[in-house]
N, CA, C and O of each residue as an XYZ file, in Angstrom:
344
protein
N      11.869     49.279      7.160
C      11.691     47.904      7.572
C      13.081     47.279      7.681
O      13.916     47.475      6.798
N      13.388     46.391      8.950
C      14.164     45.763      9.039
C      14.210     44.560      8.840
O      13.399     43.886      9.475
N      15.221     43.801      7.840
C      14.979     42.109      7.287
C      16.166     41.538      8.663
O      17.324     41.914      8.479
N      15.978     40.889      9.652
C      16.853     39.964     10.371
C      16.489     38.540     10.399
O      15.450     37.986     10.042
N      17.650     38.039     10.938
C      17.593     36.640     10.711
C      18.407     35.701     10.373
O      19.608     35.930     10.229
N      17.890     34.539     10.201
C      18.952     33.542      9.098
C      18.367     32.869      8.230
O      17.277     32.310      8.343
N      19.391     32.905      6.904
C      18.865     31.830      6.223
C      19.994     30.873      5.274
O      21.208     31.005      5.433
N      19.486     30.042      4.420
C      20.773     28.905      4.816
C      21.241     29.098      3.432
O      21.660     28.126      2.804
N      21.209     30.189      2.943
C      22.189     30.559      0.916
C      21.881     31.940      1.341
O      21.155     32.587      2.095
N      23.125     32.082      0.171
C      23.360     33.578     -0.027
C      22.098     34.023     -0.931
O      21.560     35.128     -0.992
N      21.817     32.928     -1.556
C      20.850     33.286     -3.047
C      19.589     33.973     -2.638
O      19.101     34.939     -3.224
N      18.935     33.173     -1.196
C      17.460     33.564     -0.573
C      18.077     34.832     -0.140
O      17.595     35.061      0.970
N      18.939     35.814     -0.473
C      18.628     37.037      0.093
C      18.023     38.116     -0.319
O      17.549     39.005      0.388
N      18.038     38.029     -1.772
C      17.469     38.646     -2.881
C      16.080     38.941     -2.827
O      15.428     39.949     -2.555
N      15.740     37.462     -3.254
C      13.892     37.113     -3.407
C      13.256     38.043     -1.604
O      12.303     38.823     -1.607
N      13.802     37.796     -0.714
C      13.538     38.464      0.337
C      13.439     39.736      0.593
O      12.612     40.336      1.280
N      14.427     40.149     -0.065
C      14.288     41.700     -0.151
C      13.527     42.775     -0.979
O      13.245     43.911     -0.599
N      13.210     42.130     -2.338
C      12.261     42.394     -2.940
C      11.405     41.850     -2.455
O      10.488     42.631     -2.712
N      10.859     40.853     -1.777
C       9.794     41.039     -1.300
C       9.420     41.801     -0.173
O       8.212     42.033     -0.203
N      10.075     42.348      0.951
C      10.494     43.403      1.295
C      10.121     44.558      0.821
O       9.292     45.098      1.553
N      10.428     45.215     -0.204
C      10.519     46.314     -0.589
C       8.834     46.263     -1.352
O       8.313     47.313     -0.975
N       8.215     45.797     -1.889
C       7.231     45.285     -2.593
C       5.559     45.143     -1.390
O       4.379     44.899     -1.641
N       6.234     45.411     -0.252
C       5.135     45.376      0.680
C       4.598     47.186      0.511
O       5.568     47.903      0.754
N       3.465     47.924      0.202
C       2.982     48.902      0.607
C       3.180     49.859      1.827
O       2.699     49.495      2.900
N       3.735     50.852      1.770
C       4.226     51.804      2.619
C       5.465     51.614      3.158
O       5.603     52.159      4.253
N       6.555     50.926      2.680
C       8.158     50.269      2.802
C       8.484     51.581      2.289
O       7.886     52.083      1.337
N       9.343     52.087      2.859
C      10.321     52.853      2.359
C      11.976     52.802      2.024
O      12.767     53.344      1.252
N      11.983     51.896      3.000
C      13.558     51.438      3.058
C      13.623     49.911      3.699
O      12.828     49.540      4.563
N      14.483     49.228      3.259
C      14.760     48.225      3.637
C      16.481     48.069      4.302
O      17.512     48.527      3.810
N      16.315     47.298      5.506
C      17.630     47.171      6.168
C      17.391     45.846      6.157
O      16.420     45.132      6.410
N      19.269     45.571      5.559
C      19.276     43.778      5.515
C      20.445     43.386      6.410
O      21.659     43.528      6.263
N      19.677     42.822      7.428
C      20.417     42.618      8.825
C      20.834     41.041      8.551
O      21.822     40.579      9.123
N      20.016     40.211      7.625
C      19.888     38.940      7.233
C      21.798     38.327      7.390
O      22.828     39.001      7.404
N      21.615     36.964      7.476
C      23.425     36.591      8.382
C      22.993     35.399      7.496
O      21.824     35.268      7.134
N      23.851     34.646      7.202
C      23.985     33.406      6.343
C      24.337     32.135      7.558
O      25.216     32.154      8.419
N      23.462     31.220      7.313
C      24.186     30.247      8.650
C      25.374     29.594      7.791
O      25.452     29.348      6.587
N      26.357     29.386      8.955
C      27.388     28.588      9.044
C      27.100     27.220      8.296
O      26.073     26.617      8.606
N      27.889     26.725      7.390
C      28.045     25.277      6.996
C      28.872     24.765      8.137
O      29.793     25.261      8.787
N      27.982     23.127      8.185
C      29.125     22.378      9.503
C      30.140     21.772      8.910
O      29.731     20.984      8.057
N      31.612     21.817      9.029
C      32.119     20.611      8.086
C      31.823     19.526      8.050
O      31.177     19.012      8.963
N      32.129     19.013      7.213
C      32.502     17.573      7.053
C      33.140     17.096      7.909
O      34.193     17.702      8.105
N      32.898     15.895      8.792
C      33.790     14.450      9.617
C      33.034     13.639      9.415
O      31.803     13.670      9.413
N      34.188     12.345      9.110
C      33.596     11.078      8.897
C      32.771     10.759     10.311
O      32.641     11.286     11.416
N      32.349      9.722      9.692
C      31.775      8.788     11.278
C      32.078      8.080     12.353
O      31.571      7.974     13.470
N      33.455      7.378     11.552
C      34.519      7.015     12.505
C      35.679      6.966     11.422
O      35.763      7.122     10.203
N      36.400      6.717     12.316
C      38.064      6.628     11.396
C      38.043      5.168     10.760
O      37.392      4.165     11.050
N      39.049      5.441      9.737
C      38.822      4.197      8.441
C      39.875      3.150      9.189
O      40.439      3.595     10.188
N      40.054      2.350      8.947
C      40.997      1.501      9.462
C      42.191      0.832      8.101
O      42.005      0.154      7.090
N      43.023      1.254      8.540
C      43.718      0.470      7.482
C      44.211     -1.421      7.876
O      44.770     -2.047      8.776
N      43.684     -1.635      6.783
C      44.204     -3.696      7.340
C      45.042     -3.820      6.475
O      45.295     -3.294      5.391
N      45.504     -4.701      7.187
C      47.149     -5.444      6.928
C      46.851     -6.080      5.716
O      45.703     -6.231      5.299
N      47.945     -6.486      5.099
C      48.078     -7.919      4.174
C      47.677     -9.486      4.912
O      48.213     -9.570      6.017
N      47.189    -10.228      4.690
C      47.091    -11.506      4.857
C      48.476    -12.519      4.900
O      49.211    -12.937      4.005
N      48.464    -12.707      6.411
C      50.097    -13.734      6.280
C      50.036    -14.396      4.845
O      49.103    -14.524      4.052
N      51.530    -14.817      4.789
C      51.517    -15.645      3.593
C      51.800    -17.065      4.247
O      52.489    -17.166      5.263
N      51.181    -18.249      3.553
C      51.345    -19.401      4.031
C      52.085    -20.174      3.480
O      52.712    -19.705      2.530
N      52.350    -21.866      3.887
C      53.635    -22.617      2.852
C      52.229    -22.878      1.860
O      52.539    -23.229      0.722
N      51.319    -22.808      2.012
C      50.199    -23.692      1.043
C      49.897    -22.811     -0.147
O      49.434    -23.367     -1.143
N      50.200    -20.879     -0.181
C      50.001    -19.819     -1.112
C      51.101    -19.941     -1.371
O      51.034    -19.257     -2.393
N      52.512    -20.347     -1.320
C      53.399    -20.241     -1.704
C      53.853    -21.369     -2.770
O      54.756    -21.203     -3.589
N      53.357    -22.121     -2.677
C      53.804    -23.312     -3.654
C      52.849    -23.458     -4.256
O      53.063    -24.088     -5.291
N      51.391    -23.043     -4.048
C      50.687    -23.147     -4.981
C      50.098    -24.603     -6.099
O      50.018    -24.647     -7.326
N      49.781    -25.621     -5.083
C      49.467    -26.585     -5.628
C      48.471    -26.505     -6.621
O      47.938    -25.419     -6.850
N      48.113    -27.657     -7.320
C      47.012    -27.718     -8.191
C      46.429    -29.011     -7.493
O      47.116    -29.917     -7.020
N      45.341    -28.963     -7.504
C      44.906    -30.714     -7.226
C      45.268    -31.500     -7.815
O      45.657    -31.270     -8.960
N      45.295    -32.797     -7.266
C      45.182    -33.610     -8.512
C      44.380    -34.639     -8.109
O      43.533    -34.588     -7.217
N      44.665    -35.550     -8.772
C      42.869    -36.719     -8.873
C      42.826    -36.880     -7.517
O      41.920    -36.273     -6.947
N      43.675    -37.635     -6.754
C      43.709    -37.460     -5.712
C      42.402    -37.143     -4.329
O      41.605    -37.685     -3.564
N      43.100    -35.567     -4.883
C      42.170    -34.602     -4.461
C      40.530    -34.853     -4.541
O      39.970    -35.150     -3.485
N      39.918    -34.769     -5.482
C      38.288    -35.577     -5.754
C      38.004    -36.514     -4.652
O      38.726    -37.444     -4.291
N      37.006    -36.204     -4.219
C      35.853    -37.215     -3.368
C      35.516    -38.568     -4.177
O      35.081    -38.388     -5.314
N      35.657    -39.881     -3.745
C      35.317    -41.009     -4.624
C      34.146    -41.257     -4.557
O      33.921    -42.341     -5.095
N      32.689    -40.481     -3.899
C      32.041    -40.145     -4.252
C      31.284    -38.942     -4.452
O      31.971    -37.943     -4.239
N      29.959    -38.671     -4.828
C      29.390    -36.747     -4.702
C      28.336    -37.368     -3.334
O      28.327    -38.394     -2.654
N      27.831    -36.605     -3.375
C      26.699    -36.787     -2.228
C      25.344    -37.082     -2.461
O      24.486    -37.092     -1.578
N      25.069    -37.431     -4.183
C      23.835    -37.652     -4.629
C      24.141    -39.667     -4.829
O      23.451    -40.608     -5.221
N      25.373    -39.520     -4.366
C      26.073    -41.041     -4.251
C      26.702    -41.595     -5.789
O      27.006    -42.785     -5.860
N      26.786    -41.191     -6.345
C      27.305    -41.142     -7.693
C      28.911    -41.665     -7.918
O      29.844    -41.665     -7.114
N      28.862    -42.047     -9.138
C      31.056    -42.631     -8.915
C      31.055    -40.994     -9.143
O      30.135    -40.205     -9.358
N      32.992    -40.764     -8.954
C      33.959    -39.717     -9.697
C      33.417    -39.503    -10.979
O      32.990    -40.543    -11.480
N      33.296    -38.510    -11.661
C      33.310    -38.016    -13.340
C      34.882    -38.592    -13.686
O      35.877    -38.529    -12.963
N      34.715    -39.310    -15.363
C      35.874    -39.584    -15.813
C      36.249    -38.016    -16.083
O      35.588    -36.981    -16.002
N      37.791    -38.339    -16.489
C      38.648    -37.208    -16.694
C      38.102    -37.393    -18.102
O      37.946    -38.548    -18.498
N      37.683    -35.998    -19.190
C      37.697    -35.889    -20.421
C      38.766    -35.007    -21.421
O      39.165    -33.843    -21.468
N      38.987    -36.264    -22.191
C      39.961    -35.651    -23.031
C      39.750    -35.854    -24.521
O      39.397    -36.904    -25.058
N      40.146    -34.137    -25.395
C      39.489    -34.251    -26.151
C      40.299    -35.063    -27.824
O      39.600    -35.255    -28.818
């Protein structure tokens, strides 16, 4: 009996052949059996590398707010929150 073909591990060649040999009136077994090819690996597309983010005069000096800054009112119409200090 001749085993041809493919199959996708080295491991299924075994179990095959004993089963093979295990069939009634087998005398010999020929293992013609071929391992398929793995495909490599490629991504899906190429990665992109991105830049840094300009730097601005506004990241550079790095203000803090100050009161200023605050809305003199919220939108539920409310005054400013006092400043708390403890």
């Amino acid at each position: 009996m001749t085993l041809s073909g493919t199959i996708q591990r080295d491991l299924q060649r075994r179990p095959a052949l004993r089963a093979a040999q295990g069939v009634d009136g087998v005398r010999q077994v020929v293992d013609q059996l071929k391992v398929e090819a793995k495909k490599a690996w490629t991504p899906r597309k190429p990665v992109e590398k991105l830049s840094p983010p300009a730097n601005t005069e506004a990241e550079k000096t790095e203000e803090t707010p100050g009161e200023d800054s605050l809305p003199a009112t919220f939108p539920d119409e409310t005054t400013r929150p006092q400043a708390w200090t403890p």
